[in-house]
C-alpha positions in Angstrom: 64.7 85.1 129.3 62.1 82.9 127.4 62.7 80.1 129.8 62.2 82.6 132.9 59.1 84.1 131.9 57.5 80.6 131.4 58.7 79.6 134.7 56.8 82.3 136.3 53.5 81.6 134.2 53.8 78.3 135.8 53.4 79.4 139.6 56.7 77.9 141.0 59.1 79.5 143.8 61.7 81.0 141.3 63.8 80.9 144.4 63.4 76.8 145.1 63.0 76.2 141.2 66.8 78.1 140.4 68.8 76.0 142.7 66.9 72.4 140.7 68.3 71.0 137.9 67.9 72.0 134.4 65.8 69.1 133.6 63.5 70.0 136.7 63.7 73.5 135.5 62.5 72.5 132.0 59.5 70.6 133.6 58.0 73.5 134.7 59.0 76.4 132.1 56.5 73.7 129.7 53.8 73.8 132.3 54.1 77.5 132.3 53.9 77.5 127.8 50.8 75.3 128.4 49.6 78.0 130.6 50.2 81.0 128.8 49.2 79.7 125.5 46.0 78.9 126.7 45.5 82.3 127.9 46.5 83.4 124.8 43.7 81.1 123.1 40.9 82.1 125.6 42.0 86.1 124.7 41.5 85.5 121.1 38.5 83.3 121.7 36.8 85.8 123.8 37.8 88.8 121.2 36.0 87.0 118.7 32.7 86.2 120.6 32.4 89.8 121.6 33.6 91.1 118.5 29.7 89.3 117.3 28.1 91.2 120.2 29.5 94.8 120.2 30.6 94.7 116.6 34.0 97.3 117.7 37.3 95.8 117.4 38.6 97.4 119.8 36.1 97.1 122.8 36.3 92.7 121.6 40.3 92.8 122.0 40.4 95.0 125.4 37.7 92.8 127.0 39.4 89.7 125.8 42.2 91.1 127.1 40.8 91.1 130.5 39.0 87.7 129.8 42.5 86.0 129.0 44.8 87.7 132.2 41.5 86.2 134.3 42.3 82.7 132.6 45.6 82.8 133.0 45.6 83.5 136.4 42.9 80.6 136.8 45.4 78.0 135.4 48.3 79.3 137.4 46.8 79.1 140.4 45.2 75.4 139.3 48.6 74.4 138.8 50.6 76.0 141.6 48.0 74.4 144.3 48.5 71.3 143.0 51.3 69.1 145.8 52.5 66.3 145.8 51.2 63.5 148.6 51.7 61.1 150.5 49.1 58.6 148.6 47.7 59.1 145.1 44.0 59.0 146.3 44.9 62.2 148.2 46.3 63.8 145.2 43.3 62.7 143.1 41.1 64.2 145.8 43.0 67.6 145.9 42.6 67.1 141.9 38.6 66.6 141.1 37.9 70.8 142.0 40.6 71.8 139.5 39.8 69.3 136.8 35.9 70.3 137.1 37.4 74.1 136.8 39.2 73.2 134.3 36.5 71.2 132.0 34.4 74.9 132.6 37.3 76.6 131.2 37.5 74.3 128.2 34.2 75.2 127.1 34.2 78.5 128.0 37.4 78.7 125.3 36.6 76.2 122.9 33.0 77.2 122.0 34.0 81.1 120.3 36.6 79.0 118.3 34.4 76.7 117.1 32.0 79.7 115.7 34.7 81.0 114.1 36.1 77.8 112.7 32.6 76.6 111.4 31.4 80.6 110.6 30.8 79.7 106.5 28.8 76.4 107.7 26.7 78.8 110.3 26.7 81.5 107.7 24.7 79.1 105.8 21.9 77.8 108.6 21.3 81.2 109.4 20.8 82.6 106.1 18.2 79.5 105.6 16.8 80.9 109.1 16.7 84.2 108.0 14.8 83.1 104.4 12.6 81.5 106.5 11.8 84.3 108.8 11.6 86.4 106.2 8.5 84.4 104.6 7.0 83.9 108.0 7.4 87.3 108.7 5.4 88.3 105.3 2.7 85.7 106.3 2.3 86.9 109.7 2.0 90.7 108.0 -0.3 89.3 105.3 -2.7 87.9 108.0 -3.3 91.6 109.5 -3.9 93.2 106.4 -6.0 90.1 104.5 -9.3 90.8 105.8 -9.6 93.8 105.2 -8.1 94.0 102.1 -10.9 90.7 101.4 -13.8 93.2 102.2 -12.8 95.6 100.2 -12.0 93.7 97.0 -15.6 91.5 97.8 -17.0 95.4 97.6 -15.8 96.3 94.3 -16.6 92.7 92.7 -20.1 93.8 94.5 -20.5 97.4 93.1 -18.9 95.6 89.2 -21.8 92.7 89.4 -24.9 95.8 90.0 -23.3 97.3 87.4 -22.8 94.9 85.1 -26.4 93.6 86.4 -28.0 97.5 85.4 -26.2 97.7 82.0 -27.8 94.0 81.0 -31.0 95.2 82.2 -30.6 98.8 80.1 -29.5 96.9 77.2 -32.1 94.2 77.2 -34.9 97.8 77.2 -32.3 99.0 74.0 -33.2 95.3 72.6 -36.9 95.7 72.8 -37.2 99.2 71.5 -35.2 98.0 68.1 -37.2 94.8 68.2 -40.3 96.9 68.4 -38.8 99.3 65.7 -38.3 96.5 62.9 -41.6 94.6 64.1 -40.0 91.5 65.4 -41.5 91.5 68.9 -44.2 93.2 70.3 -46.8 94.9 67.7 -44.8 93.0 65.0 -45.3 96.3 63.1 -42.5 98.2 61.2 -41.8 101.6 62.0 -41.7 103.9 65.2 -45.2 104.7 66.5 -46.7 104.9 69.6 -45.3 101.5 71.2 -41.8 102.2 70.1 -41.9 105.8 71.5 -43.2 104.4 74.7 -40.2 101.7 74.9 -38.3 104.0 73.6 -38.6 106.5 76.5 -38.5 104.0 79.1 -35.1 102.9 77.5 -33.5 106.5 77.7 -34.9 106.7 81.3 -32.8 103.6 82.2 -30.3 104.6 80.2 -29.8 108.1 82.1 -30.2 105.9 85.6 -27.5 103.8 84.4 -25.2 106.8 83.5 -25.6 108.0 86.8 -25.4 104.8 88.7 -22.3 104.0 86.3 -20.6 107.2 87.8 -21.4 106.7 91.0 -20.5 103.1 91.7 -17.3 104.1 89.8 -16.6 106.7 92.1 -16.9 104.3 94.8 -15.1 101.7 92.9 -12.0 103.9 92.4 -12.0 104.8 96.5 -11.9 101.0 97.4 -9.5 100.5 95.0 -7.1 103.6 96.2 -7.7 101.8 100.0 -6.3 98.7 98.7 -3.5 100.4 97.2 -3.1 102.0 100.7 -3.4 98.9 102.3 -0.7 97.5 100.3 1.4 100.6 100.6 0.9 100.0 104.4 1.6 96.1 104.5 5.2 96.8 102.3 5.9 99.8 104.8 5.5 97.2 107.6 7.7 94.5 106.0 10.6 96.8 105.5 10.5 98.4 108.9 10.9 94.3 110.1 13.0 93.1 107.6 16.1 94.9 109.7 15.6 92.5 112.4 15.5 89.6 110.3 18.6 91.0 108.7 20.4 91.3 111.9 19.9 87.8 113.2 23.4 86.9 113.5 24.5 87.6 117.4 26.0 85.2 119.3 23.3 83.0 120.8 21.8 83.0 117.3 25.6 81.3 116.1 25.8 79.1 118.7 22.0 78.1 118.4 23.1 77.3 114.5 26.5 75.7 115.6 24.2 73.2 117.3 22.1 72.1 114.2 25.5 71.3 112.8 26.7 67.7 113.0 27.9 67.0 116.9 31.3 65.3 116.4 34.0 68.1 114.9 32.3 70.4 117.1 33.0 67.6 120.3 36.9 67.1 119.2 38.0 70.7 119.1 36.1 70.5 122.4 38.2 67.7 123.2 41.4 69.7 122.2 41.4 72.5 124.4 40.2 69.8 127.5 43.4 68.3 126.8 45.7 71.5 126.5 44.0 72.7 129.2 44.2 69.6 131.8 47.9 69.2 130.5 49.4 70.9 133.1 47.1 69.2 136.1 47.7 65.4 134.4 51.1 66.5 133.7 51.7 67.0 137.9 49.3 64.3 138.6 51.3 61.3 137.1 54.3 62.6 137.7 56.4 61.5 140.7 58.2 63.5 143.4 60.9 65.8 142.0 63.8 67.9 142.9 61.5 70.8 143.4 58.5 68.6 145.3 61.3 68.0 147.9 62.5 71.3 148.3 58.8 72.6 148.7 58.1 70.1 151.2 61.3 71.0 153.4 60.5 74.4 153.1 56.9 73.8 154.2 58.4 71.6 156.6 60.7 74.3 158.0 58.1 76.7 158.5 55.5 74.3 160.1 58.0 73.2 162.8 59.2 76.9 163.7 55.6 77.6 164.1 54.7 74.9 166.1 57.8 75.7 168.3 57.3 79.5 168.5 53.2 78.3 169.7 54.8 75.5 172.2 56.9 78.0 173.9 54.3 80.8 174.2 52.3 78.3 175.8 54.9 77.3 178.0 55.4 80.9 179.1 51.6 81.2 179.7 52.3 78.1 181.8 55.0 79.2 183.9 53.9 82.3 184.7 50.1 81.2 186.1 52.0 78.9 187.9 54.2 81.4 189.3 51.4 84.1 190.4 50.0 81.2 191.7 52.5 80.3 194.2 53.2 84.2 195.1 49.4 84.7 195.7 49.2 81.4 197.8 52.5 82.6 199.8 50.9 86.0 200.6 47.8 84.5 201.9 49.6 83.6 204.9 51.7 86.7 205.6 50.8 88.4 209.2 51.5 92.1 207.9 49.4 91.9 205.2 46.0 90.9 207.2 47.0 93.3 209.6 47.2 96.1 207.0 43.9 95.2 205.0 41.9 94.8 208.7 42.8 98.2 209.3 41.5 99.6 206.0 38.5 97.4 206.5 37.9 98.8 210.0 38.1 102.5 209.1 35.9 101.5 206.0 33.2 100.0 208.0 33.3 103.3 210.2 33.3 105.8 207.6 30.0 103.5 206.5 28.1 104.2 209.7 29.0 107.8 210.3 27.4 108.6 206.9 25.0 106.2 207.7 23.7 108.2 210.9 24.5 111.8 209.3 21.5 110.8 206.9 19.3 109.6 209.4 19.8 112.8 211.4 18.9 115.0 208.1 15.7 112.6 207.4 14.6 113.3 210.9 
């Protein structure tokens, strides 16, 4: 049953290929494995590499599904194409197409596998991508927000200077009142007369200007500082609404772009691998010389061809005989007596019936 089954995987006349030996028969139920097994591969690879794209398990295996009957009915018909010649360069020629297909299938199989053989490896370059990104991404963020957030925090160190600059200049008028007070400066008299009151009054004037100023520049303070906050809230609200695309940067071009910055040579012998299983069958026919079933092919080929050709050489002969035929009865009749009698009296009548309608119109013109 097994053996049956394999047979037809591998493209062969069942008829032709039961009457061959078992040896012969063997031949080909192992090119038919070769060829269902790779199917079998190229389903699971294809599963996988969707499974990355549509993230549904059962959307990856029906599609690889479809992927792996369309290989295996690549491969079958590779193999059952493939004849033996009469010269090897002919077979070689008839060969290149199918071994070019088959390197294109080889890749198309092999490369899935290898994301999935390698995914810890590739798990690793892309989260080092996806760090990276992610700091990139901050930088990129920080650069919109920066100069603004530069003015305003260059504001409040501006409105903090004035009023740092107002409360030296209040406290240096306190400092000359006492001064004044315990006769160090000014008068150099102790006690609070006229001078002191004056200084005195133009300290509590500053004083109450400061107050104000103070509450003021606060207020303004305290708004710059709420925009920064803002600003900040904004630039975090930003990040986080990107971060999900970082975080998601693990399709499949993204693998296979980080499969590539992997080192070259595993990568090139599983490659190698699947060229191999899937050439097998091509070599396997290629190298091989003419068999049991090679013969019976060709004789049934041969069988066809020739009752063809005879069923076209005889039509042609019938096409032959029969212009030659017609031409001999037409060439006979020529010369019959009756017969130009018969078509000179039609011709006559015709020619009369001509010039009575002829006239009859003149007549009516007239």
């Amino acid at each position: 049953m097994l053996k049956q089954f394999f047979l037809i995987c591998s493209g062969v006349d069942l008829v032709l290929i039961k009457d061959c030996s078992n040896g012969e028969q063997n031949k080909y139920a192992g090119i038919g494995a070769t060829i269902f097994f790779t199917a079998l591969m190229a389903t699971i690879a294809c599963s996988y590499a969707l499974y990355t794209v549509f993230d549904n398990i059962y959307t990856s295996i029906f599609f690889g599904f479809i992927w792996g009957l369309l290989i295996f009915n690549l491969d079958r018909f590779i193999v059952s194409t493939i004849k033996k010649k009469a010269s090897k360069r002919q077979e070689i020629a008839q060969v290149v197409p199918r071994l070019i297909l088959a390197f294109i299938i080889a890749v198309v199989i092999s490369k899935p596998l290898e994301l999935k053989i390698f995914e810890k490896e590739i798990n690793q370059v892309l989260l080092t991508e996806k760090n990276q990104m992610t700091l990139d991404n901050k930088t990129q963020i920080a650069q919109q927000f920066t100069p603004e957030l530069t003015k305003l925090t260059s504001e409040i160190s501006t409105l903090k200077d004035e009023i740092t600059a107002k409360e030296n200049e209040t406290n240096k008028l306190y400092e000359t009142y006492i001064a004044e007070a315990e006769g160090r400066k000014g008068t150099k008299r102790l006690g609070k007369g006229p001078v002191y009151k004056e200084k005195r009054a133009k300290h509590d004037a500053s004083l109450a200007d400061f107050n104000q100023f103070k509450k003021t520049t606060t207020e303004k303070i305290t708004l710059k500082e709420n925009a920064i906050a803002d600003l900040i809230e904004k630039q975090k609200l930003t990040e986080a609404k990107t971060q999900p695309v970082i975080s998601n940067f693990d399709g499949l071009m993204a693998r296979i772009n980080a499969l590539n910055t992997l080192p070259w040579l595993p990568s090139f012998f599983i490659f190698l691998l699947f060229l191999a299983i899937e050439t097998a069958p091509i070599f396997s026919k290629l190298i091989s010389s003419k068999s049991e079933y090679d013969f019976k092919l060709e004789n049934q080929e041969s069988i066809i061809k020739t009752w063809i050709q005879q069923q076209v050489h005889q039509r042609e002969a019938i096409l032959q005989t029969d212009v030659d035929i017609n031409n001999k009865i037409y060439s006979d009749l020529k010369t019959e007596e009756e017969l130009y009698n018969y078509k000179q009296k039609i011709a006559r009548n015709l020619l009369k019936s001509q010039a009575d309608s002829f006239f009859k119109n003149q007549q009516e013109i007239l």
